[in-house]
N, C-alpha and C positions, 0 to 999 in steps of 0.2 A: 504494500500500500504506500502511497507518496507521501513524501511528509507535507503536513499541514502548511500552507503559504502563510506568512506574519503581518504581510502588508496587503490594504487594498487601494487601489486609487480612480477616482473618479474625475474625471478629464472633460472638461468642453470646450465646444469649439472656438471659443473666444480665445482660451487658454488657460481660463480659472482652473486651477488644480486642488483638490483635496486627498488626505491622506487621512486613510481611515484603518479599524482592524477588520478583519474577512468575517462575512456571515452567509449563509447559505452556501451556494452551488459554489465551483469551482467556474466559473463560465463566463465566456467574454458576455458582458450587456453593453444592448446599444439601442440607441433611441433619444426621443427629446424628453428630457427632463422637464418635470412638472410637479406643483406644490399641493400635497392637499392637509386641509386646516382640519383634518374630523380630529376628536379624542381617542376617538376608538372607531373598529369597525375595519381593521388593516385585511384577515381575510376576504372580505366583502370586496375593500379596492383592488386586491391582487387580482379576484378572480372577476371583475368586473369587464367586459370583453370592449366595454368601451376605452380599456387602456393599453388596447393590445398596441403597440409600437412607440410606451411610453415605457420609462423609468420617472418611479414615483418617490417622492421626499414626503416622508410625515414629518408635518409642521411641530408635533407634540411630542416633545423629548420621549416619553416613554414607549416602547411599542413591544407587545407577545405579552403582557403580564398575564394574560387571560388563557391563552393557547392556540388552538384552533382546532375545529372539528369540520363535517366535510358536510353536514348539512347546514350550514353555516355559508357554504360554495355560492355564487350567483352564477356559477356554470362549471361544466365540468373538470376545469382547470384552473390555474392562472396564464394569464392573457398579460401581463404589466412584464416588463420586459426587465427590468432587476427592482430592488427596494433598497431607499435610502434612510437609516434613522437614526436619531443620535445615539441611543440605547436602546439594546434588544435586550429581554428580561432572557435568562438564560434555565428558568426555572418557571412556570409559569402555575399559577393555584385557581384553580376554576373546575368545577364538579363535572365540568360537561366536558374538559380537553382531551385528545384524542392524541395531540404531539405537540412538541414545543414551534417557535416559530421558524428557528432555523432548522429545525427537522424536516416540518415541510417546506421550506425554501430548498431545499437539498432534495426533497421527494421529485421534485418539480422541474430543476435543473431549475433554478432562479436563483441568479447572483445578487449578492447584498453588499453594503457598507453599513459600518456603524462607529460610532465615536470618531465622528467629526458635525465641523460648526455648522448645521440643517439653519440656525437662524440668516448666517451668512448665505448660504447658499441660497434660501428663500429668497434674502433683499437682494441678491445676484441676479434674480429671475425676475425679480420683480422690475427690477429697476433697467434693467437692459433685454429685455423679452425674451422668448423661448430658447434654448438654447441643444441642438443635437449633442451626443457626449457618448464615452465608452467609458465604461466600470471595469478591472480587473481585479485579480488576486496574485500578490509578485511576492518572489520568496523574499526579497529585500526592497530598499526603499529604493524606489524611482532615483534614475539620474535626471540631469535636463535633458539628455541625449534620448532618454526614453519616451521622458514628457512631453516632448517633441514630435515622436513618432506617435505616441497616442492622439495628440491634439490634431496632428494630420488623420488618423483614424478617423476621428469624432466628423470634422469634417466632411468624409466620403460617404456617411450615417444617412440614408433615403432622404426626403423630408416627408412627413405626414401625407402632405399633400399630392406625394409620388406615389404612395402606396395602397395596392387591391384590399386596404383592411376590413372590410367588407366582407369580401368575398371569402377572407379568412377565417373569419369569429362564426359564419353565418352555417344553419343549416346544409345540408346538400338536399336532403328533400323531407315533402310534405307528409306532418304526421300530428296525431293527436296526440294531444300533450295529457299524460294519465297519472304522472309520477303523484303520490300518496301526501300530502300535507303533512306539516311535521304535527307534532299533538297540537301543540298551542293556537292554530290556524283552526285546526279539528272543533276544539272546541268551542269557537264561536264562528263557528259557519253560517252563512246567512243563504237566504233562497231569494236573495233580490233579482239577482241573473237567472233564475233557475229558467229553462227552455230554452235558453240563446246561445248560440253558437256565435263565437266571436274568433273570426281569422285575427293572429299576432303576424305582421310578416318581421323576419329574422332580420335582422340587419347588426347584430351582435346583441341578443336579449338578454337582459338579465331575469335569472330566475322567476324571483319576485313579484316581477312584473306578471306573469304566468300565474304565482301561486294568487294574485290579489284578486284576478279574472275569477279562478278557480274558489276562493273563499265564500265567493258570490254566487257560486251555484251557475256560474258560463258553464259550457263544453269551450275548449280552447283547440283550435287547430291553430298548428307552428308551420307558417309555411319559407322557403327558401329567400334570398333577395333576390331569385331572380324573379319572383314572382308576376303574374301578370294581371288586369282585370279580368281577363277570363279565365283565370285562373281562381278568383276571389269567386267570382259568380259559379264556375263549378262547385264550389267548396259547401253551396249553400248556406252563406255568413251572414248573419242576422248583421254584424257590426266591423269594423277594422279598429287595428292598431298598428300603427306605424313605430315600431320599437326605436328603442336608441341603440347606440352602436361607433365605431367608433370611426377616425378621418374627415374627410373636408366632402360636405354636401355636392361642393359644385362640381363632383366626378360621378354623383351618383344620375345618371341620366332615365335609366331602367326604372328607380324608384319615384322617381319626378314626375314621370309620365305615367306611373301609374296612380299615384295619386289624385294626378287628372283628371284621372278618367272615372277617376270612383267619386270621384268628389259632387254631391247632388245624389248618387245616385244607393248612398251606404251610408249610412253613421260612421262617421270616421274622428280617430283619435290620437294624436301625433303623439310622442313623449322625446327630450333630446334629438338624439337627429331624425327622429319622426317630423317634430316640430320646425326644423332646417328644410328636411325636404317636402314639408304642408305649404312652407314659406315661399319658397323655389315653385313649387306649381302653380302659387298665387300669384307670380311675377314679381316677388322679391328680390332682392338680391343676397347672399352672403359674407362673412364678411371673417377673418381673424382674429380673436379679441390677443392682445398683447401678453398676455399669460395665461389667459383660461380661468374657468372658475371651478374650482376642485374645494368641496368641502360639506359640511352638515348644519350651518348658519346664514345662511343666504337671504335676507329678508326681501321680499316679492309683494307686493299690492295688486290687489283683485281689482282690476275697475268695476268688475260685473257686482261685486259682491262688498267693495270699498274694505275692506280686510287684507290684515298685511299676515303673512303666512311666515315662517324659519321653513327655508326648504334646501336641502341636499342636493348637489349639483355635480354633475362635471363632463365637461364641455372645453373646446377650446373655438369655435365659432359659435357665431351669431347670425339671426336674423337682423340686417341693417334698416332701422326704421324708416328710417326718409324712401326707401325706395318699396315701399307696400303701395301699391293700387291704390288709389280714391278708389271706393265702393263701397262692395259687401266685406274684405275681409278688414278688422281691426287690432288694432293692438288691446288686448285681452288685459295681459299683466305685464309690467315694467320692477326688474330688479333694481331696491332703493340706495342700492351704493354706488351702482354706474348708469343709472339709466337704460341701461340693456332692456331687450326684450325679451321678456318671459312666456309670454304667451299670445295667440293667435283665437280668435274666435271669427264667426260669418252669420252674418246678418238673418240671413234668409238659409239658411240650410244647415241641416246636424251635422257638424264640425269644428272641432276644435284640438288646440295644440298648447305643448308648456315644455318651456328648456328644460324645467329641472326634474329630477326623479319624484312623484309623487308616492310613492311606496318606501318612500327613503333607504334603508339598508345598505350602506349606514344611514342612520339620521335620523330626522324628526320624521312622526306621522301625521303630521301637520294636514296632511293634501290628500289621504285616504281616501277622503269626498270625492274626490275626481272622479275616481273609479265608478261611482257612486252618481255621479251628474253622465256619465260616458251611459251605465247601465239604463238611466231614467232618459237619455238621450235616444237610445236603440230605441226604446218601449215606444216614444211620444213621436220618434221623425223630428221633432223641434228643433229650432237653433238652438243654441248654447244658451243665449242671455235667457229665452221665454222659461227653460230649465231650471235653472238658477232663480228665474223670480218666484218658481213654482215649487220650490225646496221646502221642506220644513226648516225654517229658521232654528237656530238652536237657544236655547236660552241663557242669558249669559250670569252671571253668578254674583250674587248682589255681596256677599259678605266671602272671607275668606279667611283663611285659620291655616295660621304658619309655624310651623316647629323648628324652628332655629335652631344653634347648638347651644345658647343660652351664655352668659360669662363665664370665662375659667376661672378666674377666682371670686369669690362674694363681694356682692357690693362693686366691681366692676360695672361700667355703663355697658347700655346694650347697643352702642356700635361697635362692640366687638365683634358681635355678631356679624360680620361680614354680608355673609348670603343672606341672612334674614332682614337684615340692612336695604342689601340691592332690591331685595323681592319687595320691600316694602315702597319704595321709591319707585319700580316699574308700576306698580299696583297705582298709586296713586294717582 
C-alpha cells in the first residue's frame, strides 16, 4: 500500500495557492471553485448533481461532525468534483452515521482539502469571481516550479459553460420513480396529489424533489433530458416539472423548446435551471451571476403573496430581468440581497418557476407550499396568482414563548442571552 501523501494543494487559475493536509481520495480534482454558506447539510451538497463540475468550499469551519448515511444521498453519488473545508471532524457522533466523512470521500474517489484559510478563499471568490483550479495530494510541499505547473493545469480546466453537464447527471431513460420514502416522509403523507401523474424531466434531479411529489400522493414518472413534448403527452402527465441540474441554460436548446411547446398546454413547474430554461422559452435572456449563490439563507419576496421566504439555493446563473417580455410572463419573486430573480409566474396560464430549491435539503422548508400551489395548480388549470389568492391563508401567531438559555451566573442581565436577545428583536 502507498504511503499516505502529507500535503494537499489547491491551485487557481489566477495563481492563489493554498496548502492544506489531505482528506478523502487520492485524486486529481478539477473544476470551478464555488462557496457554499449552509451549516450543515455537506452530504446533500456533495451529492447534489447540480455541482457536478464544481469543487465546493464550506463557508463553516466545521464539516463530518454528524457523518453521513446514504439515504441522506440526493442521488446516487457524489457529483461535486472535490470538497474544501477548514476542518473535517475525524470522529463523527450521530445515531444514524453509516461512515465518517473522509470514508466516504474515499468511497467515492472524491479528493479533499482541509486546514487551510476557506474565509480567505471565500473573499478570493468573492471579490475576483469564479475561478477554475486543481486540488492535489503531494508527498511534500509544493515548489514554485510545481505551483507553476499546477496553475497552468487549472487553466486548461473546461469552463462550465463548455461542458454536456446535463447530459451527464441526467437519466438515460424513462421510468417510474417507486423508490420507498424514508419513515419520516411515511409518516405524514398526505393525499393532496393522490391520482396525478406528474412527469419530472431529468436535467440532474435531486432526490427530494421526487420524494416531495411523492409525499403528496403524485405517481412521479422520471423522464431523460432529452425528453420531448410528445414525449410528455405519451407519458399521460397530468403536470411537468422542469428539474434543476447543473451548467449554463443557454446550451440547453432540446429543453427550451420543449418547454415551449408544453407551455399552455400542461401545468408546468420550473425549479433552478427549470426556472432558467421556463425563462429562455419566455424570450429571456440568461445571464452569469459573479459567484453564484450557494447556501441555506437566501431571503426571496413573494410579490404574489408579499412574504419574504429563507430559501436554499445554488445556482451560478440567472434569469436577466430587463430582458423578460412585456406580457403574460412576470417577475414572481426577487432575491433581497441582489435583486436577482427568483421566480417566474404567467398571467393567463398554469405556470410557474423559482431559482431556488423549495424542498431545501439542505435548508429551510420555508417553500414546501410550492409543491402544494404546483398540486392545487394541476387540479384548477389556473395561473399561478388566481392559486395563490385561493390558498388557505395560514394564521399567523399573535403571542410567542421563547426558551432562551437564561444567565450563567445569577443576577446577570438577560442580554446575555444572545439568541433569545436576537429572537426577541426579529419578533418585534
Amino acid at each position: 500500500m502507498p504511503a499516505e501523501k502529507a500535503f494537499a494543494v489547491l491551485v487557481l487559475e489566477d495563481g492563489r495557492s493554498f496548502v492544506g493536509v489531505p482528506l478523502g481520495a487520492d485524486a486529481l480534482g478539477q473544476g470551478e471553485v464555488v462557496f457554499n454558506t449552509a451549516m450543515t447539510g455537506y452530504q446533500e451538497v456533495l451529492t447534489d448533481p447540480s455541482y457536478a463540475g464544481q469543487m465546493v468550499c464550506m463557508t463553516y469551519p466545521l464539516q463530518g461532525n454528524y457523518g453521513v448515511r446514504d439515504a441522506d444521498a440526493e442521488s446516487a453519488r457524489p457529483w461535486a468534483r472535490a470538497l474544501i473545508v477548514r476542518w473535517a471532524c475525524p470522529a463523527p457522533s450521530h445515531h444514524s452515521s453509516e461512515a465518517s466523512l473522509d470514508e466516504y470521500l474515499r468511497r467515492w474517489n472524491v479528493p479533499a482539502i482541509t486546514e487551510i484559510d476557506t474565509r480567505a478563499l471565500t473573499r478570493h471568490i468573492r471579490i475576483n469571481g469564479a475561478q477554475r483550479a486543481v486540488l492535489v495530494h503531494e508527498p511534500a510541499a509544493p515548489t514554485q516550479a510545481r505551483l507553476d505547473e499546477l496553475v497552468a493545469a487549472a487553466k486548461r480546466v473546461t469552463p462550465l459553460a463548455e461542458q454536456d453537464l446535463v447530459a451527464e447527471t441526467s437519466r438515460t431513460k424513462q421510468e417510474e420513480w417507486l423508490e420507498p420514502l424514508p419513515p419520516e416522509l411515511r409518516t405524514r403523507r398526505r393525499s393532496d396529489g393522490a391520482g396525478l401523474l406528474v412527469a419530472v424531466v431529468d436535467y440532474g434531479v435531486k432526490t427530494n424533489i421526487l420524494r416531495s411529489l411523492r409525499e403528496r400522493g403524485c405517481r412521479v414518472v422520471v423522464m431523460p433530458h432529452t425528453a420531448t413534448w410528445a414525449d410528455v403527452q405519451a407519458s399521460g402527465a397530468d403536470g411537468l416539472v422542469l428539474s434543476n441540474g447543473p451548467g449554463d441554460p443557454a446550451v440547453l436548446d432540446g429543453p427550451v423548446e420543449l418547454a415551449r411547446a408544453a407551455l399552455g398546454r400542461i401545468p408546468m413547474f420550473g425549479i433552478c435551471l427549470g426556472h432558467q430554461i421556463m425563462g429562455r422559452a419566455a424570450g429571456a435572456t440568461t445571464s452569469r451571476l459573479p459567484y453564484g449563490h450557494h447556501g441555506a439563507n437566501h431571503p426571496v419576496k413573494d410579490a404574489d403573496t408579499g412574504r419574504v421566504h429563507i430559501t436554499s439555493q445554488n445556482h451560478e446563473f440567472q434569469v436577466d430581468a430587463v430582458s423578460i417580455p412585456a406580457g403574460d410572463f412576470y417577475v414572481s419573486q426577487r432575491n433581497l440581497n441582489d435583486s436577482s430573480v427568483e421566480g417566474l409566474g404567467h398571467r393567463r396560464l398554469p405556470a410557474f418557476s423559482v431559482q431556488y430549491h423549495p424542498e431545501g435539503c439542505p435548508g429551510p422548508q420555508d417553500n414546501q407550499h410550492l409543491y402544494d400551489r404546483f398540486i392545487d395548480m394541476v387540479r384548477s388549470g389556473a395561473p399561478v396568482a388566481k392559486v395563490v389568492a385561493g390558498m388557505k391563508e395560514q394564521p399567523r401567531p399573535r403571542k410567542v414563548l421563547i426558551l432562551g438559555s437564561g444567565p450563567i451566573v445569577i443576577g446577570q442581565a438577560a442580554e446575555f442571552d444572545y439568541a433569545g436577545t436576537q429572537a426577541c428583536k426579529a419578533l418585534r
